[in-house]
C-alpha positions, 0 to 999 in steps of 0.5 A: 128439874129446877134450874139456878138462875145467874144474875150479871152480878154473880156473872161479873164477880169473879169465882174462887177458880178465878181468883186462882188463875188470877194468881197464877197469872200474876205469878207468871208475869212477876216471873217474866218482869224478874228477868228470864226472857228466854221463851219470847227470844227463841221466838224472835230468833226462828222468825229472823231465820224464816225470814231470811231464807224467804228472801234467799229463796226470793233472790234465787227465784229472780236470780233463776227467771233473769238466767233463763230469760236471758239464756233460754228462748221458749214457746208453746207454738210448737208441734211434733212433725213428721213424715206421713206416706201414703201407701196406693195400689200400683196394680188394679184388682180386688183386696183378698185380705188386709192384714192391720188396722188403724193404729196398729204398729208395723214394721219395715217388711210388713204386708199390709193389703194382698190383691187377687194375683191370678191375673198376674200370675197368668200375664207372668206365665206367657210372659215367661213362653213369649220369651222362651219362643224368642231364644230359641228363635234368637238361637236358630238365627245364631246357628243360621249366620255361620251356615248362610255365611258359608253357602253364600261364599261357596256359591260365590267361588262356584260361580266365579269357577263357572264363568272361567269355564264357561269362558274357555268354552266359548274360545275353544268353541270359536276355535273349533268353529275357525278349524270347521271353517277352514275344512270347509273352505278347504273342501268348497276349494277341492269341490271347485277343483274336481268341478273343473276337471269334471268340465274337462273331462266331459269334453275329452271322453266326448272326443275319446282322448281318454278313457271313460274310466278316468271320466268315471274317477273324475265324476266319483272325485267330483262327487266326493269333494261336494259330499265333502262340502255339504259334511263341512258346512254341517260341521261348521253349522255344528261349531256355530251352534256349540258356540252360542250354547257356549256363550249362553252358558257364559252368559248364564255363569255371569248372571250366576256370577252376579247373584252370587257376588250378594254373599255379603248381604246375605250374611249382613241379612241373616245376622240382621235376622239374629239381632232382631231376634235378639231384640225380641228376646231384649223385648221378652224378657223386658215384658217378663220383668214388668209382669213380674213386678205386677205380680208383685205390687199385688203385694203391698208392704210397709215401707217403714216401721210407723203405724197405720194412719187413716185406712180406707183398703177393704176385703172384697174392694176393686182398686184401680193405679194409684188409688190411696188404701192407707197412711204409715207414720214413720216412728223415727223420722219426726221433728218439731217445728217451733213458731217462734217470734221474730224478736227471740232469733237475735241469737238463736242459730243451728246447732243449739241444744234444746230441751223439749217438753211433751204436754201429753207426757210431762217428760222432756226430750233433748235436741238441737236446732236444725235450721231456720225458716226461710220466711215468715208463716205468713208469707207462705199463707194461702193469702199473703198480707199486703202491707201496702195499705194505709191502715197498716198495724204491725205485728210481731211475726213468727218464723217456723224453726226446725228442731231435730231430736237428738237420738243414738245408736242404741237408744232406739228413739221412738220404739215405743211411739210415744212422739207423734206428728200433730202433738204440742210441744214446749221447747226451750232453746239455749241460745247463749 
């Protein structure tokens, strides 16, 4: 196959295609130079307009960044807050069973470990006997006040009645002992008188002046007076001994007396003995309740809707009082704490509406500005800056700021748990 070589000559003069476009070309610009410009105005006019709406657009953007930056303060060191409560054992005993795990939602109510409750179960019972064995001794006590009360007042008037009659026993006893005494005397004097006579008489039938018959009667008289005095001796010996039984008895109803007169301690005793066994039951059922409530730390419930943070309760564990088995983070009670720099609080105050941006969502909150920190971040750092040296280099210090979400009744903040305490936040403060 032959190939057409091409000299520079042939390269350079033009072909009959390209006298043609030449002539078209020519053809063109006369046209254009006759007069009619209306191609390259159109084109003048559309960049006139890109133009302008370039520079609108540029004094709306300046006139935007001027707004916000005088109206807005912002800062992206800033972070989600919120409550972390950590859930311990109040009894000591082995996990039977833990019902969720790390991350999982709960709600208020919600049982979260179980520990064995037999012990306690069985603690509740005697708990329960103790203090049914103390009312019904509280109960015996009760009905013994009345009955203590009344025999001891009974006892009292019996004995006050004895020592009465044991009183006028012994005056009718002196009394009787003064009569035998009398009747004794009187019969020593009839003795004495027959004695005499006796004398008489002894000398008179010695002399036959009488007659051994009245000598007879007068020995028979004599006789009979002493019988008469030996029976009034013993009568009044009897009399003496009726009156000392009498004042022993006497003396016996006083002492009765006495013991009896102590019916009011009796009654202050045994009512004592009723409020002790009242107290007993106070104790019981004081005993009864912690047992109860034993019973029922073996049942671990969430004290919030939140989810589980970090777990460490297992099935089979033994946990002693106040071990830590796992966190729930509340949904609902969350804020933001923002760092801002000193030099952006001239005009930030509570109360201000702030818009808040979630990185990890793109999507913004609204809230308000609770309260600002009492101090600078670094004042309540572990190792507070001691500026009293000479090498001193100021820097511009931030202080915490407390952001509070604004939530409604019916919007139900939170339920979805998107807010969580740690993640970053970028809030914007309207501050004028």
């Amino acid at each position: 196959m032959s190939t057409q070589q091409t000299t520079p000559e042939e390269m350079r003069s033009p072909t009959t295609n390209d006298k043609s476009w030449q002539a078209d070309n020519e053809l063109h610009v006369k046209s254009d130079k006759s007069g009619n410009r209306e191609p390259r105005s159109t084109s003048g006019i559309t960049k006139k307009i890109v133009a302008a709406l370039g520079c609108l657009g540029v004094a709306i953007a300046v006139g935007v960044f001027i707004h916000r930056a005088f109206l807005y303060e912002s800062t992206d060191d800033a972070q989600v807050q919120g409550h972390i409560m950590p859930l311990s054992a109040r009894v000591s005993g082995q996990i039977l069973k833990v019902n969720f795990e790390q991350g999982q939602l709960v709600h208020a109510g919600d049982v979260l470990v179980l520990i064995d409750p037999r012990d306690y179960t069985v603690a509740r019972d005697q708990a329960a006997a103790d203090l049914a064995d103390a009312e019904a001794t509280a109960t015996s006590s009760h009905l013994n006040v009345p009955i203590t009360s009344a025999s001891a007042f009974s006892a009292l008037e019996s004995a006050q009645a004895a020592v009465k009659n044991s009183e006028a026993g012994v005056a009718a006893a002196q009394q009787n002992l003064q009569a035998d005494q009398a009747a004794l005397q009187q019969a020593q004097a009839n003795a004495a008188r027959t004695d005499s006579d006796l004398a008489r008489y002894e000398q008179l039938v010695k002399k036959e002046d009488i007659s051994r018959q009245q000598y007879d009667a007068a020995v028979s008289s004599a006789r009979a007076n002493q019988a008469a005095v030996r029976t009034a001796e013993a009568v009044v010996a009897a009399a003496k001994d009726a009156l000392q039984q009498a004042q022993g008895r006497l003396v016996q109803s006083k002492a009765d007396l006495r013991n009896a007169q102590t019916a009011p301690q009796l009654v202050s005793v045994s009512d004592a003995k009723f409020q002790s066994a009242e107290a007993q039951v106070a104790l019981q059922k004081a005993k009864l309740e912690q047992a109860q409530l034993n019973l029922d730390y073996t049942i671990i419930r969430s004290p919030v809707t939140g989810i589980v943070g970090k777990r460490s309760a297992e099935i089979g564990q033994n946990v002693s009082v106040g071990q830590e088995l796992m966190d729930v983070v509340p949904l609902d009670d969350i804020w933001v704490v923002a760092n801002f720099k000193e030099t952006q609080l001239a005009h930030m105050k509570p109360g201000q509406p702030v818009e808040i941006r979630v990185d990890a969502y793109g999507r913004r909150w609204t809230g308000h500005v609770s309260n600002l920190g009492g101090g600078t971040g670094s004042v309540f750092s572990l190792l507070p800056p001691e500026n009293a040296s000479g090498n001193y280099v100021k820097v511009v210090q931030r202080i915490p700021v407390r952001i509070d979400f604004d939530r409604t009744v019916r919007d139900g903040f939170n339920t979805q748990g998107l807010l969580k305490p740690g993640m970053s936040v970028e809030p914007e403060v309207r501050v004028r």
